[in-house]
C-alpha positions in Angstrom: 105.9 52.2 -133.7 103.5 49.4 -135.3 105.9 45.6 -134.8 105.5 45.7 -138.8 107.6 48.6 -139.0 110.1 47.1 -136.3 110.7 44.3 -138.5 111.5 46.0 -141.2 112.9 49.0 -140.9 116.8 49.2 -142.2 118.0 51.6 -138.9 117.6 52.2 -135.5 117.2 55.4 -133.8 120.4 55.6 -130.3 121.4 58.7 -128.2 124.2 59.4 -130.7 121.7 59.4 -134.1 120.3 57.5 -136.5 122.6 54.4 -136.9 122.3 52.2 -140.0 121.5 48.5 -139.9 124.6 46.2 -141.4 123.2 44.5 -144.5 121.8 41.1 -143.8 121.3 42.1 -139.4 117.6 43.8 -140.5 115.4 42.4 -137.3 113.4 40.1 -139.5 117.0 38.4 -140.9 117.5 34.4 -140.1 121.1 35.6 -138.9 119.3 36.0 -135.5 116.7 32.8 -134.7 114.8 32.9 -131.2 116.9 29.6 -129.5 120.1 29.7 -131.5 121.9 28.5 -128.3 119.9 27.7 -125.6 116.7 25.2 -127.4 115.1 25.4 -123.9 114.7 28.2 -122.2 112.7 26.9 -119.5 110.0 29.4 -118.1 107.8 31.3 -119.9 109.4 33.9 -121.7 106.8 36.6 -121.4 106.7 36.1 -117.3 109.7 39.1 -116.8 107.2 41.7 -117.9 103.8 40.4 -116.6 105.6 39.8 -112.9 107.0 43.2 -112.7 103.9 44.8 -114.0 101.8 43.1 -111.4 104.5 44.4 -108.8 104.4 48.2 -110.3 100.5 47.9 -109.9 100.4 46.2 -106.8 102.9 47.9 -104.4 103.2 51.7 -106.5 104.9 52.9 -109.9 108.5 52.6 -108.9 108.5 50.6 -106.0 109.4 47.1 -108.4 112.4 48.8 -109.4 114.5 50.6 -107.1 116.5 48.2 -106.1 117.9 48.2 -109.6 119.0 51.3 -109.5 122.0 50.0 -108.3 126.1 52.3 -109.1 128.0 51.3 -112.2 131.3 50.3 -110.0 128.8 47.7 -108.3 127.3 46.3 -111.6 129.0 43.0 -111.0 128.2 42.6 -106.9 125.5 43.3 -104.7 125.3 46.8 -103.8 126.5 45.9 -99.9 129.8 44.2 -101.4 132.7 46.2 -103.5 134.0 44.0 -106.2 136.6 41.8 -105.6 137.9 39.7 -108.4 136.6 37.7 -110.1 134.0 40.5 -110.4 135.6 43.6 -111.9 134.6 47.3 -111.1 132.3 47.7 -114.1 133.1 51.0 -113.8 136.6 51.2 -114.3 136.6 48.5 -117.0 134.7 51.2 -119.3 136.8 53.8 -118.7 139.7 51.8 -119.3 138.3 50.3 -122.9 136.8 53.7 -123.7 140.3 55.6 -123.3 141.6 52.7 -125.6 139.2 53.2 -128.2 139.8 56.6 -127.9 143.1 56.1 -128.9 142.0 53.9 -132.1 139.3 57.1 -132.7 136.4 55.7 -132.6 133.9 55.7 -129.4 132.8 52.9 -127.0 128.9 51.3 -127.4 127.5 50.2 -124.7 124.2 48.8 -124.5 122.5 48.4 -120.4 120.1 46.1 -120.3 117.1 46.8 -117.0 117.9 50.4 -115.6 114.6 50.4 -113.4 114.0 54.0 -113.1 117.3 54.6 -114.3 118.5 57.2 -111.3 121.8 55.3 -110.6 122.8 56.2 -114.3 125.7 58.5 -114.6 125.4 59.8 -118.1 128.0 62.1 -117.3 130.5 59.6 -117.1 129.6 58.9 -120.4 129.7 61.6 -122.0 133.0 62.8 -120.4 134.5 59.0 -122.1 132.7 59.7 -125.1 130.7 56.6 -125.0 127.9 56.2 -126.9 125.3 54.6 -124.3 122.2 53.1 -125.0 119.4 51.0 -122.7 116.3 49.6 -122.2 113.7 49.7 -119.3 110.5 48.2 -118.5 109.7 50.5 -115.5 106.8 53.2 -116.8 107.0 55.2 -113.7 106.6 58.4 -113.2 109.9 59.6 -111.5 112.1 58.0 -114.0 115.2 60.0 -114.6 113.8 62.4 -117.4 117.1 62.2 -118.9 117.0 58.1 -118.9 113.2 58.3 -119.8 113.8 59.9 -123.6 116.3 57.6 -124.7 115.6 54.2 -123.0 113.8 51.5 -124.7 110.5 49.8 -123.1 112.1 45.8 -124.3 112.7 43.1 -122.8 115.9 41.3 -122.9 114.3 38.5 -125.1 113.2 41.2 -127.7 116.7 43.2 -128.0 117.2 42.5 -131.6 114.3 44.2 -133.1 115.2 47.3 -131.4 119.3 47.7 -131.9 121.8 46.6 -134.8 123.9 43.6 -134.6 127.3 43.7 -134.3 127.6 46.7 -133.0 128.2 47.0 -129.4 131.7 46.7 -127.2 129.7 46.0 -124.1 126.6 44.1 -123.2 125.6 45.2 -119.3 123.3 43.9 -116.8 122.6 44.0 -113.3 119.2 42.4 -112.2 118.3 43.5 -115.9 117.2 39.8 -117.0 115.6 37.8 -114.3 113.9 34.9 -115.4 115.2 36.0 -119.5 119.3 35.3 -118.8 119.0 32.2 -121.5 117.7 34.7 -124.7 119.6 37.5 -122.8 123.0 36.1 -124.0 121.5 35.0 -127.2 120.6 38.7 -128.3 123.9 39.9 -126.8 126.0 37.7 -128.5 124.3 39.0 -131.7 124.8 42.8 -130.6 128.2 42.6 -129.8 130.8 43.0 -132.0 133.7 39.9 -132.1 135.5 40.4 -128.9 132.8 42.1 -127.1 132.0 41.1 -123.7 128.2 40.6 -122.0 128.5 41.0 -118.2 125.9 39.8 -116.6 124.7 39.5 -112.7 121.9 38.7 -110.7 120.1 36.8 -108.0 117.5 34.8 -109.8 117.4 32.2 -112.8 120.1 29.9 -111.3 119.3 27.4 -113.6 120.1 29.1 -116.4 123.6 30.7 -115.2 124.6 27.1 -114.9 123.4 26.7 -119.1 125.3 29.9 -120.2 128.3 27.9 -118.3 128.3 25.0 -119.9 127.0 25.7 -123.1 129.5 24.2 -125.9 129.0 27.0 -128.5 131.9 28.6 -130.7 130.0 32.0 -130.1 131.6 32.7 -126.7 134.4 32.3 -124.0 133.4 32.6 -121.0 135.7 34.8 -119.1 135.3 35.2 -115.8 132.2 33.7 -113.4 131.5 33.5 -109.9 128.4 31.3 -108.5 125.7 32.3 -106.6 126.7 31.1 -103.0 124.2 32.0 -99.7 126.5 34.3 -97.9 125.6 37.0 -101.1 122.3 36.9 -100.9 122.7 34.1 -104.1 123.6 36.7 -106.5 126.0 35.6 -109.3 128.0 36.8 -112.0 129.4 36.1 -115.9 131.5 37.3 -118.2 130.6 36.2 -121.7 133.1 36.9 -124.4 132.0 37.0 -128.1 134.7 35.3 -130.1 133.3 34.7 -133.6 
């Protein structure tokens, strides 16, 4: 689709339909503005997809992104380490907030941010929760899951908002989704989510900015759980952003 039509277009297209853009939350509205929390970002932006394109070219289609593909219960650890609070089974969480919403009748969004070739994705698990489940990708390798391939959207984290409507997610995900893009990461998930969602967030890169998304003093979040990126796990760290306005 030509960016014009992006930035103006009043719906998106998910997995579960056609789903209508909130008045005012159209990609090109000033209710989302590029540095909203974070005026520094720090690296260039653009450097998530140029690095992992070189890598893709460099070393074979896929081989950038396997170590992505990482299980749902592990989304907030390294693979080699079950979570152990405070990182929560990922997993389990959904379940639990999908059966709950269930019981209010109406279904769980959940938006996963970086799914590499997207073979660790269990759409069954979805489906059988009745959560609606959309994500984004920047692999183009062959061997992607074919199911993963139709629906996922080639973004990166920086550009979320011209792709899906605000306000309307329950869950923000990413494991080693963001790399050096964690600062306008939380930015477009805090826009995404709907009051009360939550943006989970791990990885082993882009320090720095963990520490920002800590200790920014912003009425947009909580921060709900966090555990810092120590030597003895390979560096990788975790958050747990909670919208609250």
């Amino acid at each position: 689709m030509h960016l014009l039509g992006v930035l103006h277009r009043k719906s998106v297209d998910t997995p579960a339909g056609r789903r209508e853009l909130p008045d005012g939350n159209t990609a090109s509205s000033p209710q989302f503005s590029s540095g909203y929390l974070f005026r520094k970002y720090g690296r260039k932006k653009g450097a998530y997809l140029e690095v992992f394109s070189t890598l893709e070219s460099r070393h074979g289609l896929h081989s950038a992104w396997e170590y992505v593909n990482t299980s749902l219960q592990h989304y907030a650890s390294e693979a080699d380490y079950e979570p152990a609070p405070p990182r929560p089974n990922v997993k389990l969480l959904l379940a639990k907030a999908a059966l709950e919403a269930r019981r209010d009748g109406v279904p769980l969004h959940v938006l996963d941010i970086g799914v590499g070739t997207g073979k660790n994705i269990d759409l069954a698990f979805f489906e059988m929760f009745g959560i609606s489940f959309d994500c984004t990708s920047l692999s183009r390798a062959h061997d992607m899951a074919p199911d993963i391939a139709r629906i996922a959207k080639f973004t990166q984290a920086k550009d979320l908002y011209l792709h899906f409507p605000g306000a309307s997610y329950d869950f923000v995900l990413s494991h080693y989704g963001v790399y050096e893009q964690l600062c306008p990461a939380v930015e477009n998930a805090m826009f995404l989510l709907k009051p009360g969602g939550s943006a989970l967030f791990s990885g082993g890169l882009d320090t720095k900015a963990f520490g920002k998304c800590l200790s920014c003093n912003t009425p947009v979040y909580a921060v709900k759980a966090f555990d810092p990126p120590v030597k003895e796990k390979k560096n990788h760290w975790f958050i747990w952003l909670q919208k609250t306005g």
